[in-house]
C-alpha positions as CSV (number, residue, x, y, z in Angstrom):
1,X,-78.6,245.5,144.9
2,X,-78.5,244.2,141.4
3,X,-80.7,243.8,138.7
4,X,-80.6,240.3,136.9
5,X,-83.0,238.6,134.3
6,X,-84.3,235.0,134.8
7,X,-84.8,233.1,131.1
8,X,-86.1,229.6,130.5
9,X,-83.2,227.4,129.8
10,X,-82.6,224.0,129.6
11,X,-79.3,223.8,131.9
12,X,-78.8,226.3,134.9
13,X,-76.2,229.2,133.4
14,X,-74.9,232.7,134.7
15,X,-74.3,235.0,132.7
16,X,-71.8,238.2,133.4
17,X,-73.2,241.0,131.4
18,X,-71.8,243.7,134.0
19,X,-70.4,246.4,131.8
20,X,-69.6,249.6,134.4
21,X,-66.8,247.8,136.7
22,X,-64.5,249.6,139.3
23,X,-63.8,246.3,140.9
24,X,-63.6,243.6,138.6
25,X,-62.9,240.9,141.8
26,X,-65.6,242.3,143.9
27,X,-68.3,242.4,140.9
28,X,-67.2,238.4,139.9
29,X,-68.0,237.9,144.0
30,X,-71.4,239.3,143.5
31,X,-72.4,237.5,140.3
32,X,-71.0,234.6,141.5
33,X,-73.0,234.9,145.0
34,X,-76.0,235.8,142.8
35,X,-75.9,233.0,140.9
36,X,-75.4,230.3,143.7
37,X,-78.2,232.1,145.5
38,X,-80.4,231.6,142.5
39,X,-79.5,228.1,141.9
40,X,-80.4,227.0,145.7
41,X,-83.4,228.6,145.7
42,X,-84.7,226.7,142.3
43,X,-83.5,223.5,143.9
44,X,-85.2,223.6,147.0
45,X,-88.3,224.5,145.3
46,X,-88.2,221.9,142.4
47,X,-88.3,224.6,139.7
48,X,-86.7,224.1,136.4
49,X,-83.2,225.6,135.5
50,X,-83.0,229.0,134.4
51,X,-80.3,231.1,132.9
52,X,-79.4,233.9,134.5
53,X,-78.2,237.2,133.4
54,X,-77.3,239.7,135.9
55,X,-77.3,243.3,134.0
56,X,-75.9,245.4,137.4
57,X,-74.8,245.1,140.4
58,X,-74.2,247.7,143.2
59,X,-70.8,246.3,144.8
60,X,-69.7,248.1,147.7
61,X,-66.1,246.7,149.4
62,X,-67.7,247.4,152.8
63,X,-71.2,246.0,152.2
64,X,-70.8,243.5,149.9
65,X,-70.7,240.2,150.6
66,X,-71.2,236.5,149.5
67,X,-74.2,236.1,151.9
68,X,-75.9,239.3,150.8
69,X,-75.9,238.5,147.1
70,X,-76.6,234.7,147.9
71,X,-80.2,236.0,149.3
72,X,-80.6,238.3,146.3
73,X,-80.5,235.5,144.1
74,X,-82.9,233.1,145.9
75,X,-85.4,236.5,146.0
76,X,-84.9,237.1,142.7
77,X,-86.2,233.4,142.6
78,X,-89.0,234.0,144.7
79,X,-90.2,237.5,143.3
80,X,-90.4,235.8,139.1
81,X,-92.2,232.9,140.6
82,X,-94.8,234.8,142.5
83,X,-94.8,237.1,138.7
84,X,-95.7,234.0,137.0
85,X,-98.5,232.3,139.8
């Protein structure tokens, strides 16, 4: 789970603003997975870059993993487009 804010921006950027860390490693894991997540999904559906500012993030060191986060991002993707149709 996390909870991230998608802004218009010229270049694609992620931004850490995570401020309640146990585990610094496993949270950079999860924003990093968020943010790759995000960036795939705007490429494969030809939408402009956006930066991205992930707020929170529920990391877990059993159920979190680069593949979990990777789909968060590209729903986070698909949940602000289907805001903005």
């Amino acid at each position: 789970m996390a909870r991230v804010d998608l802004e218009p921006a010229e270049e694609f950027e992620v931004v850490d603003a995570v401020t309640e860390v146990a585990d610094r490693e496993l949270v950079d894991m999860c924003v990093a997975s968020l943010g790759a997540g995000v960036a795939a999904e705007l490429r494969d559906e030809g939408l402009p870059p956006v930066r991205v500012v992930v707020r929170w993030v529920l990391a877990h060191a059993v159920d979190s993993n680069e593949y979990v986060y990777r789909e968060a991002g590209r729903r986070a993707v698909r949940a602000a487009a289907q805001h903005l149709a």
